[in-house]
DRENRODO-930544 format. One record per residue (C-alpha): x, y, z; chain; residue number from 1. Coordinates in Angstrom, 2 decimals. Layout:
# residues N
R  c1  c2  c3  chain  resi
R  X  Y  Z  A  NUM
...
***
This chain:
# residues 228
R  c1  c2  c3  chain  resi
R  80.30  88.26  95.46  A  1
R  82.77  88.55  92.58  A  2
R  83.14  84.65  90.52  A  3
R  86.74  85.08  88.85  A  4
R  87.34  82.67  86.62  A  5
R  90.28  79.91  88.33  A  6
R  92.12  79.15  85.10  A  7
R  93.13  82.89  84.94  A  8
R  94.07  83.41  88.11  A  9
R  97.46  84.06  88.61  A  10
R  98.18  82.45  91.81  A  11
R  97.39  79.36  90.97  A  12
R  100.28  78.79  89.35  A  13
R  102.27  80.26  92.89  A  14
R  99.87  77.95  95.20  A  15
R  102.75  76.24  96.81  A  16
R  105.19  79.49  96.89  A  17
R  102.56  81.46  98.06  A  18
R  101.49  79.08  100.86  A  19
R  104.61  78.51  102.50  A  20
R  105.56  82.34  102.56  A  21
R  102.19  82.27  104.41  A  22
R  102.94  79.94  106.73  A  23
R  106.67  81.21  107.73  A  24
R  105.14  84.56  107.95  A  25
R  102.39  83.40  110.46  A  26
R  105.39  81.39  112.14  A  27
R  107.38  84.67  112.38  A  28
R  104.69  87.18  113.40  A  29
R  104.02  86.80  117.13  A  30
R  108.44  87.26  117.06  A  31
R  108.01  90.42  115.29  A  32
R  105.54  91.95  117.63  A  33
R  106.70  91.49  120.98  A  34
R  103.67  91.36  123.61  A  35
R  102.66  94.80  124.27  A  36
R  103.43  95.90  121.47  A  37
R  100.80  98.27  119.62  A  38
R  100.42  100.94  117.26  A  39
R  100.41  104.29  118.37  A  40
R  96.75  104.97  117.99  A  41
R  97.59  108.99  118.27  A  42
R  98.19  108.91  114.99  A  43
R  96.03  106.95  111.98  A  44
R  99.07  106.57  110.15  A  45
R  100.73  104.46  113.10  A  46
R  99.62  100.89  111.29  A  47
R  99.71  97.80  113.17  A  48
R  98.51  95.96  115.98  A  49
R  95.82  97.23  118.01  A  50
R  94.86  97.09  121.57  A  51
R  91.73  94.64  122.33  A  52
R  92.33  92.14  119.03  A  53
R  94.78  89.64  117.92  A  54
R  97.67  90.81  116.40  A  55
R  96.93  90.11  112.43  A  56
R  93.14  91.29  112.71  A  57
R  94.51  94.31  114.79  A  58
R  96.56  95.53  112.07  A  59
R  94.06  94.77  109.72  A  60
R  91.96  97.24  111.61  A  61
R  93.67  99.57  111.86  A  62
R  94.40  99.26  107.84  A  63
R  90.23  99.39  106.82  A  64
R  90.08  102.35  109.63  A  65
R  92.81  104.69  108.04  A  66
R  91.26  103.52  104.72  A  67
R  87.30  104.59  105.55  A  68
R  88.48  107.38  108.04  A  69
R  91.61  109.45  106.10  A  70
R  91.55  108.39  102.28  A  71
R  87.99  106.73  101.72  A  72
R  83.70  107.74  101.68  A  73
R  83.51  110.01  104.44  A  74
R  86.49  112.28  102.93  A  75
R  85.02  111.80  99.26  A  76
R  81.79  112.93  100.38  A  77
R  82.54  115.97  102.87  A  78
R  79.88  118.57  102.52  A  79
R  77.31  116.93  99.89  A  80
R  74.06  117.66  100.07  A  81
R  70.97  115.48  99.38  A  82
R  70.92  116.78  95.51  A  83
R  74.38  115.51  95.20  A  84
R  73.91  112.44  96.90  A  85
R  70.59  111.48  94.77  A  86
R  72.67  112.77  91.50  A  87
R  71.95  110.44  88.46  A  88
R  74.83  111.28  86.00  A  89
R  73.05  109.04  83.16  A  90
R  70.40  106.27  83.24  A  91
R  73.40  103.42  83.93  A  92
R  75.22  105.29  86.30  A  93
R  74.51  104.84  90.23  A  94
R  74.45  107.58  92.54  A  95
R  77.01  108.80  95.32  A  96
R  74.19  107.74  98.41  A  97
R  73.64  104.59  96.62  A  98
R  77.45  104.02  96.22  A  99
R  77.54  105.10  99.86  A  100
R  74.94  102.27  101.10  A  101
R  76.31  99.52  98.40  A  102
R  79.68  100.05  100.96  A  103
R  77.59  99.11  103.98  A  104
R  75.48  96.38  102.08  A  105
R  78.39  94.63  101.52  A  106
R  80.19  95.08  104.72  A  107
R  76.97  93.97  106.45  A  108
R  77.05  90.05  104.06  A  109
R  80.88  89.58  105.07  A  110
R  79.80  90.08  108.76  A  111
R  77.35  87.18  108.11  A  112
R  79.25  85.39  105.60  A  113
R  82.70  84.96  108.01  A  114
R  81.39  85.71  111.44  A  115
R  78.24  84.09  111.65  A  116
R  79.32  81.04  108.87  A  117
R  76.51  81.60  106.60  A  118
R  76.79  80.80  103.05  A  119
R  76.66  83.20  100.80  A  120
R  72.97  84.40  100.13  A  121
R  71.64  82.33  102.88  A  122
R  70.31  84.99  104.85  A  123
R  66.72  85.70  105.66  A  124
R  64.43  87.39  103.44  A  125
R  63.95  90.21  105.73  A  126
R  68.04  90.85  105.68  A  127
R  67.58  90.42  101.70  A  128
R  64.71  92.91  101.16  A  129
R  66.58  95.40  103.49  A  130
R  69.87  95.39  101.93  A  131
R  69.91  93.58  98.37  A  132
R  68.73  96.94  96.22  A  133
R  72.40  98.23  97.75  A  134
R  74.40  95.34  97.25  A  135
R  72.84  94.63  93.83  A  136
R  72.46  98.71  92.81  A  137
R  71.40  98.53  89.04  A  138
R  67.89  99.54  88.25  A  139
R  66.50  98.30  92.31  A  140
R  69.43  100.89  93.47  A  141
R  68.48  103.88  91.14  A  142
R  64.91  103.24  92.31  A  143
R  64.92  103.33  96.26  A  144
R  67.95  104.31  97.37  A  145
R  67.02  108.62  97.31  A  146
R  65.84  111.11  99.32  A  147
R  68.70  110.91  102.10  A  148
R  71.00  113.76  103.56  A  149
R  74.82  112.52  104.11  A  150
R  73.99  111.89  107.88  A  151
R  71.47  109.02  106.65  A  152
R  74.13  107.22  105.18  A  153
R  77.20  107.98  107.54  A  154
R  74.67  106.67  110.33  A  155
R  74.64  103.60  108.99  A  156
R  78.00  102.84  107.29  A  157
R  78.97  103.88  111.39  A  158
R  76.86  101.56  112.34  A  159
R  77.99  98.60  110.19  A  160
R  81.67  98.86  111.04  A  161
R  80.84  99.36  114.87  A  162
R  79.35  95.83  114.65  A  163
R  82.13  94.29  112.19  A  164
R  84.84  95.49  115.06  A  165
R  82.77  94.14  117.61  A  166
R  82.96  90.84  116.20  A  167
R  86.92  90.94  115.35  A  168
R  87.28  91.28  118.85  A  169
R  85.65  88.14  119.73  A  170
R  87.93  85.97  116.78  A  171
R  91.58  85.13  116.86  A  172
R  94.51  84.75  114.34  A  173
R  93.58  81.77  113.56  A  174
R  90.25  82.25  112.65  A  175
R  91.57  84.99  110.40  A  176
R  93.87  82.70  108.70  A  177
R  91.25  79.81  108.35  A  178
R  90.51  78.72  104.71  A  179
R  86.58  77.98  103.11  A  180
R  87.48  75.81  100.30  A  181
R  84.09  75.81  98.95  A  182
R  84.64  79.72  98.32  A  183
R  83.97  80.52  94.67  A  184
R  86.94  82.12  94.35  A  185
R  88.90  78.91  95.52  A  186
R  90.43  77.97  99.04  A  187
R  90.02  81.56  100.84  A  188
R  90.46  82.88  103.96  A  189
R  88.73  85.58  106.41  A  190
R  91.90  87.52  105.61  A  191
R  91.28  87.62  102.16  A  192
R  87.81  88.07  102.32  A  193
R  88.08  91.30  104.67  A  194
R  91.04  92.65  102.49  A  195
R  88.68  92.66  99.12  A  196
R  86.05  94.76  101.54  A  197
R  88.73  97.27  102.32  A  198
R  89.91  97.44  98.50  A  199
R  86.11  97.30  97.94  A  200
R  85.69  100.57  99.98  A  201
R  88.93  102.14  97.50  A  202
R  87.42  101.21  94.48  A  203
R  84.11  102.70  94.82  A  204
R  85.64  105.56  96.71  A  205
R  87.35  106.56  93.09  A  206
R  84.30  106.52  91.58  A  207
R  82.52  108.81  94.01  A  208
R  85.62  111.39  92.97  A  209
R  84.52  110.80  89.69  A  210
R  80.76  111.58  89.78  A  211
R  81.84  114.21  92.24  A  212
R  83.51  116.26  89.54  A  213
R  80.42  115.54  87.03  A  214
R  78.29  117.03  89.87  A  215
R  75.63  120.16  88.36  A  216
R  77.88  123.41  88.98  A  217
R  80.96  121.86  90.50  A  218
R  84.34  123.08  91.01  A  219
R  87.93  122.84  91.49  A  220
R  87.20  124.26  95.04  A  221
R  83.80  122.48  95.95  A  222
R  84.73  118.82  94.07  A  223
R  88.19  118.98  96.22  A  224
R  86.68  116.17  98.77  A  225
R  88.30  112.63  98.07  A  226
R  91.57  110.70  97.94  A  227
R  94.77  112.55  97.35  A  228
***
């Protein structure tokens, strides 16, 4: 989990703007969407609420679904094989499988950090020595995480988000908006928290573009999977 320093965050000095925009939106929202109302989920580019959650975590859903299922990892990694996946562009780099598992490493400690109410790192060992060579990558990463075909790690990113959407249907809005002051970033809530997985999942889907292009023999045609 990311420890910005406070004195250069910018919103500090917008707590009280910020705060109050917050609160009129919340005030506002169940006006704006009428009961009933839903996204049309015929299309993934029909954002908003969704059928079977609250109205704020529904259209947050259906935001970290259009960004894993049209413009994130599966699209970046269409048609790599195991020799791509285990690819080591230099001794400091981390692969695209690793990259790939790091995604559902840290999906997997917000699910226990915001739906079970665990601090962070309080896990058991067993959840540590299964998934802390992902979250942590560096020299553990390079290591163990090889030897796996693009199924192995689809499987289980699948797998993750089934169980994260599971649990958003069991919370409300409220629970969404909820704050945990003793957050290291400062007062936070489970919105913000699921938001930096979803930019999480963007930022290491650029650099799987990247290393795709640095892959042995690619080309404009084969490195074409990725965000537009």
């Amino acid at each position: 989990m990311p420890r910005p320093d406070p004195s250069r965050n910018p919103f500090t000095t917008r707590r009280t703007f910020v705060s109050a925009g917050a609160a009129a939106l919340t005030a506002g929202f169940s006006g704006v969407v009428p009961d009933g109302a839903f996204a049309d989920t015929s299309s993934p580019n029909m954002l908003g609420p969704l059928s079977g959650y609250s109205p704020q975590i529904g259209t947050f859903v259906s935001q970290l679904t259009w960004m894993r299922e049209m413009n994130g990892v599966l699209r970046s990694t269409e048609k790599l094989t195991q020799a791509d996946l285990d690819y080591l562009f230099d001794k400091n780099a981390n692969t695209i499988g690793a990259l790939m598992l790091h995604l559902a490493a840290t999906e997997t400690y917000y699910q226990r950090n915001t739906f079970d109410g665990m601090k962070w790192g309080s896990w058991s060992d067993d959840i540590k020595k299964k998934w802390d060579a992902a979250m942590n990558l560096g020299d553990a990463g390079r290591a163990s995480i090889k030897g796996h075909d693009r199924d192995y790690y689809v499987s289980i990113l699948h797998e993750v988000r089934e169980k994260t959407l599971a649990e958003f249907r069991k919370k409300d809005d409220a629970w969404f908006l909820a704050a945990d002051k003793t957050w290291g970033w400062g007062p936070t809530n489970n919105l913000c928290k699921w938001f930096h997985v979803c930019e999480h999942e963007a930022h290491h889907t650029g650099q799987i573009a990247l290393l795709r292009k640095r892959l042995p023999g690619a080309t404009a045609e084969s490195d074409s999977g990725g965000t537009n």
